[in-house]
C-alpha positions in Angstrom: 24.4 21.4 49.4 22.2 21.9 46.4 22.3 19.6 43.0 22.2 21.3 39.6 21.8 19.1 36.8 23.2 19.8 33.9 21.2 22.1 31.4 22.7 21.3 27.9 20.9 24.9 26.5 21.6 23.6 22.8 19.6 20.2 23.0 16.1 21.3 23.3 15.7 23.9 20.4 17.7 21.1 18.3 14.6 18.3 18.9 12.0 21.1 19.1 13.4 22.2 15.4 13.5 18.6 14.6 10.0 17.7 15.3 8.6 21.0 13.8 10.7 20.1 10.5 8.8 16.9 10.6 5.1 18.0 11.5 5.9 20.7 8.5 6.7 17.7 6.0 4.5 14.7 6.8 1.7 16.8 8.2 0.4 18.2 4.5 0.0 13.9 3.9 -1.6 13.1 6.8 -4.2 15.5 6.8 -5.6 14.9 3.7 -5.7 11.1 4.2 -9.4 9.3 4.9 -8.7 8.7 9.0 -8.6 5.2 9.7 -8.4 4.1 5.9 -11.5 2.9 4.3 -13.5 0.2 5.9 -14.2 -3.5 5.5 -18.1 -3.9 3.7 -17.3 -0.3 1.9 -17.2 0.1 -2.0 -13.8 0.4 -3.0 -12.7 3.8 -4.7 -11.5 3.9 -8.0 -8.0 4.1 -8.8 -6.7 5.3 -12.2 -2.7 5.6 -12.3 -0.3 5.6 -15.0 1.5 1.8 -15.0 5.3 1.0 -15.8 4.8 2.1 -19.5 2.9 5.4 -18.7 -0.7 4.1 -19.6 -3.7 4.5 -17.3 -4.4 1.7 -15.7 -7.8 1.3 -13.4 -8.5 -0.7 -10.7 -12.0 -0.8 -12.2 -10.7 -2.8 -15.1 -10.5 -6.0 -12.7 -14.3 -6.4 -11.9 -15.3 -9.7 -11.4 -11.6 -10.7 -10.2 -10.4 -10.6 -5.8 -7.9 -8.4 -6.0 -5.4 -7.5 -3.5 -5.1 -3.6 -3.4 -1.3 -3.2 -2.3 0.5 -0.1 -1.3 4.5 -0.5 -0.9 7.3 1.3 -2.0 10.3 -0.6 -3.0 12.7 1.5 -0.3 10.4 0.2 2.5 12.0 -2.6 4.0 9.2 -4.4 5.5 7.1 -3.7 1.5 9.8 -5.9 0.2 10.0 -8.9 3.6 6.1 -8.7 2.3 6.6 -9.2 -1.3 7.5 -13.2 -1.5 4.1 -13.9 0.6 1.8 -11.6 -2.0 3.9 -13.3 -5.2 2.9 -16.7 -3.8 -0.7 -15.6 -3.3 -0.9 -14.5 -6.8 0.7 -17.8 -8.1 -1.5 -20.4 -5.6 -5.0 -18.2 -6.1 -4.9 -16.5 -9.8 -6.8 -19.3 -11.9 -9.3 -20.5 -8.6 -12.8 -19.7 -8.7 -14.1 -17.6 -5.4 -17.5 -17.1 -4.1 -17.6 -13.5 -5.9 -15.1 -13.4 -8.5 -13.3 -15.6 -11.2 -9.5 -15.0 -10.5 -6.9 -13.5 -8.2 -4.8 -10.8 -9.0 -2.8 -8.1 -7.3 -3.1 -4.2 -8.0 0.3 -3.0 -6.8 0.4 1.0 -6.0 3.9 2.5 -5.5 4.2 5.2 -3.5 7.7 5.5 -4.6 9.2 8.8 -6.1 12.0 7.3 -8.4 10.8 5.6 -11.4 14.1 3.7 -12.1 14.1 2.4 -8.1 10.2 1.2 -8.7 10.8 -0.6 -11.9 14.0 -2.3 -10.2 11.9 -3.3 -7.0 9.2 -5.3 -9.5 12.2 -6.6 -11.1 14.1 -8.2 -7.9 11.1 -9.1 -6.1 9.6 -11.3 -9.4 5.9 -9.0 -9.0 4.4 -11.0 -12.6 1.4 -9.4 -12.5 0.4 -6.7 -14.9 -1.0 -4.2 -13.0 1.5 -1.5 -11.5 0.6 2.1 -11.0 2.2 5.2 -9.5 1.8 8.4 -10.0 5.1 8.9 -8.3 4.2 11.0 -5.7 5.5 9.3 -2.5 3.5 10.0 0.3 1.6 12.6 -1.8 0.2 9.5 -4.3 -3.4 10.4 -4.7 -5.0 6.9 -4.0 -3.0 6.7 -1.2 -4.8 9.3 0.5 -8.0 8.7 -1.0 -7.9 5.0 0.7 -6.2 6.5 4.0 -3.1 5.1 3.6 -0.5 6.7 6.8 1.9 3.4 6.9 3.2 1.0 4.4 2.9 -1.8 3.4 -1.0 -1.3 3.8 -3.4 -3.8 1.4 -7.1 -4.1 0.8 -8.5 -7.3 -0.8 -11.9 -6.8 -2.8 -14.2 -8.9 -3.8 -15.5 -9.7 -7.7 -17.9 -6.8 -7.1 -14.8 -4.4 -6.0 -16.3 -4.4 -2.4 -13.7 -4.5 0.1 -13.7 -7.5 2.5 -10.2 -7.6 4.5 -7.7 -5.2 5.3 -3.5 -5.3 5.6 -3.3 -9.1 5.1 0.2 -10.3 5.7 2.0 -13.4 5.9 0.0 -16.7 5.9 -3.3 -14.3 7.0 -3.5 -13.7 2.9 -3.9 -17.0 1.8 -5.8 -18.3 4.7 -8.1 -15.2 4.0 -8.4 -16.2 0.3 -8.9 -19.7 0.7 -11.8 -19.0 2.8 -13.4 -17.6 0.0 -13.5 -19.8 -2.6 -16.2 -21.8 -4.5 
């Protein structure tokens, strides 16, 4: 008596077409990020991205502030469970005075394709602060993969000297993380 299992013959080039659609799309992205993302005690890069109206905005504009250096995208889900924590950062840490650095702010980069959806997302999720850029990329966004970023939401905080001194703070781990270092 002999058992055969069943061979569905269709099934396996279905998945195998499947995951080689896949590699062929997210692979071009991943390559070219920085492996690992950048690391804690490093400079960080500069970013220069148009904001909401169009204007160039750079992250180099902030010296002397902490600033929270946060890639979302308003269709990730778990971008916009985050939001409320960074929106009450910003409002409990953007006056204090910190060991290096007058201020708290947030540096928001989209990696959104859709203008309109973007622009909505700061709307809903009350995201006061100025500075918003996207160069509406997605996955393609060029700070993105200078700063290594495979996975959203990702964030970098930076101190007053733009050096970077924590890495994806979420939840109550940003404003422990901030409190510990102020004046």
């Amino acid at each position: 008596m002999s058992l055969s299992l069943p061979y569905h013959r269709p099934f396996f080039p279905t998945v195998l077409s499947l995951l080689c659609g896949v590699a062929f799309f997210w692979l071009p992205q991943i390559v070219n990020a920085q492996p690992g993302g950048l690391k804690v005690g490093e400079k960080a890069p500069e970013i220069v991205q148009a904001g909401v109206d169009g204007k160039d905005l750079k992250l180099s504009d902030l010296k002397g502030k902490m600033v929270l250096i946060d890639f979302w995208a308003s269709w990730c889900r778990p971008c916009r469970y985050e939001n409320p924590n960074v929106v009450k950062a910003y409002e409990a840490f953007k006056d204090s005075k910190f060991k290096s650095g007058k201020g708290f702010t947030v540096f928001s980069v989209s990696l959104d394709q859709q203008k309109d959806r973007w622009l909505q997302a700061i709307t809903e999720d009350k995201l006061v602060w100025k500075e918003h850029v996207s160069d509406l990329k997605g996955w393609g966004n060029a700070a993105g993969q200078m700063y290594g970023v495979t996975g959203i939401p990702m964030s970098y905080l930076i101190d007053g000297n733009g050096v970077i001194i924590a890495k994806n703070l979420r939840g109550p781990a940003l404003e422990e993380t901030l409190k510990s270092h102020l004046k």
